[in-house]
BATOR-915554 format. One line per 5 residues: for each residue x, z, y of C-alpha. Coordinates in nm, 3 decimals. Layout:
REM BATOR-915554
X,Z,Y  ...
REM end
This chain:
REM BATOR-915554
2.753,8.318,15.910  2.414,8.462,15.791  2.409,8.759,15.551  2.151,8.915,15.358  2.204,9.250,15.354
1.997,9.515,15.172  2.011,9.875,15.116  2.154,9.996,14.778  1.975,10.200,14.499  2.084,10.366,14.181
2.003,10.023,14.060  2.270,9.905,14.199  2.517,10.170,14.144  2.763,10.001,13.893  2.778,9.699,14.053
2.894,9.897,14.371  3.138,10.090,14.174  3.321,9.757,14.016  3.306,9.580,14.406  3.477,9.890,14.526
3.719,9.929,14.271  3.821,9.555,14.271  3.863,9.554,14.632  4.065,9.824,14.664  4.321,9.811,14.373
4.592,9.635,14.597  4.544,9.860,14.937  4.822,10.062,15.008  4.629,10.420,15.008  4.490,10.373,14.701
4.832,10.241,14.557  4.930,10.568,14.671  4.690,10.796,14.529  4.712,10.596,14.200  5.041,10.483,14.145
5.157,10.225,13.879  4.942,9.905,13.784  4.807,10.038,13.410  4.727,10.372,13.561  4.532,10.297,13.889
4.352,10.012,13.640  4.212,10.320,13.453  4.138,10.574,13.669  4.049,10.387,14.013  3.713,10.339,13.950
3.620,10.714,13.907  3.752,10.782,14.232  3.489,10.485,14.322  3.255,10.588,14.158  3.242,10.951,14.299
3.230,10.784,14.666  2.955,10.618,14.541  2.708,10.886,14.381  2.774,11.088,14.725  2.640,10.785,14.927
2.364,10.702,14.752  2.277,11.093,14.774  2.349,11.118,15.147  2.398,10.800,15.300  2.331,10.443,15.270
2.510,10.174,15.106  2.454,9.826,15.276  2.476,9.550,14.978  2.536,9.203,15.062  2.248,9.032,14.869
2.505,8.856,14.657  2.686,9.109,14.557  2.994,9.019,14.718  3.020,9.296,14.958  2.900,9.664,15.040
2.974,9.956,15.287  2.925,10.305,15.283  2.795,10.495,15.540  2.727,10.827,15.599  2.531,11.012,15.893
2.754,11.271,16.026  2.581,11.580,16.217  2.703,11.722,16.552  2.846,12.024,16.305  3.014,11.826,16.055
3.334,11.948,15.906  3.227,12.291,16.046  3.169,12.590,15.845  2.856,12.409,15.676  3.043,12.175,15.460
3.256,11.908,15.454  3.181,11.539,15.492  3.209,11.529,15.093  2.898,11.717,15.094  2.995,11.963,14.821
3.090,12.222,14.999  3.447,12.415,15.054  3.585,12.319,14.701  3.453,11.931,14.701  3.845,11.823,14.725
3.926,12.032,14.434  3.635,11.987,14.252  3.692,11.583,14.269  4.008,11.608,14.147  3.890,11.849,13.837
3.602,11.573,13.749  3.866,11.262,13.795  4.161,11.333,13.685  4.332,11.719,13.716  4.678,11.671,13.686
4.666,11.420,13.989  4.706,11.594,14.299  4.694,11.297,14.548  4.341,11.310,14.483  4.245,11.640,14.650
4.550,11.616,14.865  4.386,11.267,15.053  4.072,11.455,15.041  4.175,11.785,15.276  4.406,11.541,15.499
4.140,11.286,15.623  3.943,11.592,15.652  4.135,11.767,15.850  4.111,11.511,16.096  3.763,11.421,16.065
3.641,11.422,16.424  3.377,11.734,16.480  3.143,11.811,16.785  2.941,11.492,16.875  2.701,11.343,16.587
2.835,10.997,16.471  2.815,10.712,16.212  3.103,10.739,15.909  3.204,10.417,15.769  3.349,10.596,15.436
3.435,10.232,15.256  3.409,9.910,15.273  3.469,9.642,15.004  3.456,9.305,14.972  3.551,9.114,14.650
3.910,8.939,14.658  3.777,8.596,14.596  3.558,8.636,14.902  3.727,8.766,15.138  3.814,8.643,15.488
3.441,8.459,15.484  3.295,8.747,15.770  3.107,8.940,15.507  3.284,9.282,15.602  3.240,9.172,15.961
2.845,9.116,15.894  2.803,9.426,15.698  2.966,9.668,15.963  2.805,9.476,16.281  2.445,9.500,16.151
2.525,9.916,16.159  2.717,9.879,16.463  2.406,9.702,16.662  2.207,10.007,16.552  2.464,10.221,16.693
2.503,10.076,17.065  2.080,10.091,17.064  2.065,10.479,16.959  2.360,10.614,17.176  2.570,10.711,16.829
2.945,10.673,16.817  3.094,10.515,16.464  3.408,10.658,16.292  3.621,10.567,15.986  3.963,10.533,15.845
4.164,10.213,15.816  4.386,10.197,15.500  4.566,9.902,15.602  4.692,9.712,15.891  4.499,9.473,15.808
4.161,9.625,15.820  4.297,9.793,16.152  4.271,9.473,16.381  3.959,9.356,16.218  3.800,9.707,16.378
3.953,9.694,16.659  3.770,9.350,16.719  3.484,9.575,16.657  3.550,9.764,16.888  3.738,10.055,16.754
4.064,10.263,16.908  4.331,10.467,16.739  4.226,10.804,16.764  4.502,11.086,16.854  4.753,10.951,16.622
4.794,10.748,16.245  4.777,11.021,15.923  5.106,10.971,15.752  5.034,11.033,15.402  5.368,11.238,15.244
5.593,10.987,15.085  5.323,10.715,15.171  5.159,10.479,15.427  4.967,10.531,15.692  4.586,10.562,15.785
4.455,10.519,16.085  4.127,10.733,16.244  3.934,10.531,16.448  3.657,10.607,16.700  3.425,10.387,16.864
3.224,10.424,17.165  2.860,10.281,17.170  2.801,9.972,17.397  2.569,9.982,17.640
REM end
C-alpha cells in the first residue's frame, strides 16, 4: 500500500500529540505507568506530548499525510547515554525533571525513564525509533509498516543500525518481520509487563 509520508513541524504538533495518545491508551506499558481508565485519560497525553516537543527539537517525526499515523525518531550518536546526556536530551535530571512537569506524585514516570535507559544500547551510532502510533480505527492497514520501512531503507543505504523498544507482543513480531532481534534480554517492568530492546542490523 502507498503512503504519503511527510516530515512533521510544530504545525503539526497537536495533532501528533492526540495520534499518540489515542494509540497508546490500551498498551500494556502505558497501562502501567498510568493506571486506571479516568486517570491515564487525563494525564496520558502529557507524557505524549513531552515525547513529542523532544522530537521535533532533536529528531524527526514521520507523519502519514492523513494523519493516521506518525513515528518518532531520533539520531543517536556513537556516545549516547554516555556522560553527555541521555537520549531524553535534557541532561542527567531529564527523568526527574519529566516527572516534576507531568505529574510529581507519579513515580512510574521517571522510574520507565532511568530503566529503558539503562539499557539503551551505547558505542555504535544508530537510528531510535522512540514511538510509533497509529490510530485504532486504522490499524492493521500497513501504515506502521510503511512509516518504519521508509527509515529502515535509509538505514541499510548509510550503514546505520535501528533500535527501539516494543511495548507489546504484538508490536514485537511486527519488528521482527522488520528485521529486528531481542537484544540481551526483555526489561521486566516491577509489578508490570514486559518490554522488549530490539536491535537491528543494516542490510546490505
Amino acid at each position: 500500500m502507498g503512503v504519503a509520508i511527510r516530515a512533521a513541524g510544530q504545525d503539526d504538533r497537536d495533532l501528533v500529540v492526540r495520534l499518540l495518545d489515542r494509540a497508546f491508551q490500551h498498551d500494556p506499558v502505558s497501562r502501567w505507568v498510568f493506571p486506571g481508565d479516568e486517570y491515564r485519560r487525563a494525564t496520558h497525553h502529557k507524557l505524549m506530548a513531552a515525547f513529542t516537543d523532544i522530537v521535533l527539537a532533536d529528531g524527526r517525526i514521520d507523519l502519514a499525510e492523513d494523519g493516521a499515523a506518525c513515528a518518532l525518531w531520533l539520531p543517536m550518536p556513537a556516545e549516547a547515554n554516555g556522560e553527555g546526556g541521555d537520549k531524553e536530551g535534557e541532561g542527567d535530571d531529564g527523568p526527574a525533571q519529566m516527572r516534576a512537569s507531568i505529574d510529581p506524585a507519579n513515580e512510574r514516570i521517571e522510574l520507565i525513564a532511568r530503566l529503558t535507559e539503562d539499557i539503551h544500547p551505547v558505542g555504535r551510532a544508530h537510528e531510535y525509533l522512540w514511538m510509533i502510533g497509529v490510530s485504532p480505527d486504522r490499524q492493521g492497514e500497513g501504515l506502521g509498516t510503511a512509516l518504519i520501512g521508509a527509515v529502515l531503507d535509509r538505514c541499510d543505504r548509510d550503514g546505520l543500525p535501528a533500535y527501539l523498544e516494543a511495548s507489546s507482543a504484538r508490536s514485537r513480531v511486527l519488528y521482527e518481520r522488520l528485521g529486528f532481534a531481542l537484544q540481551n534480554r526483555p526489561l521486566d517492568l516491577p509489578d508490570g509487563p514486559q518490554m522488549w530492546p530490539m536491535w537491528r542490523e543494516p542490510r546490505p
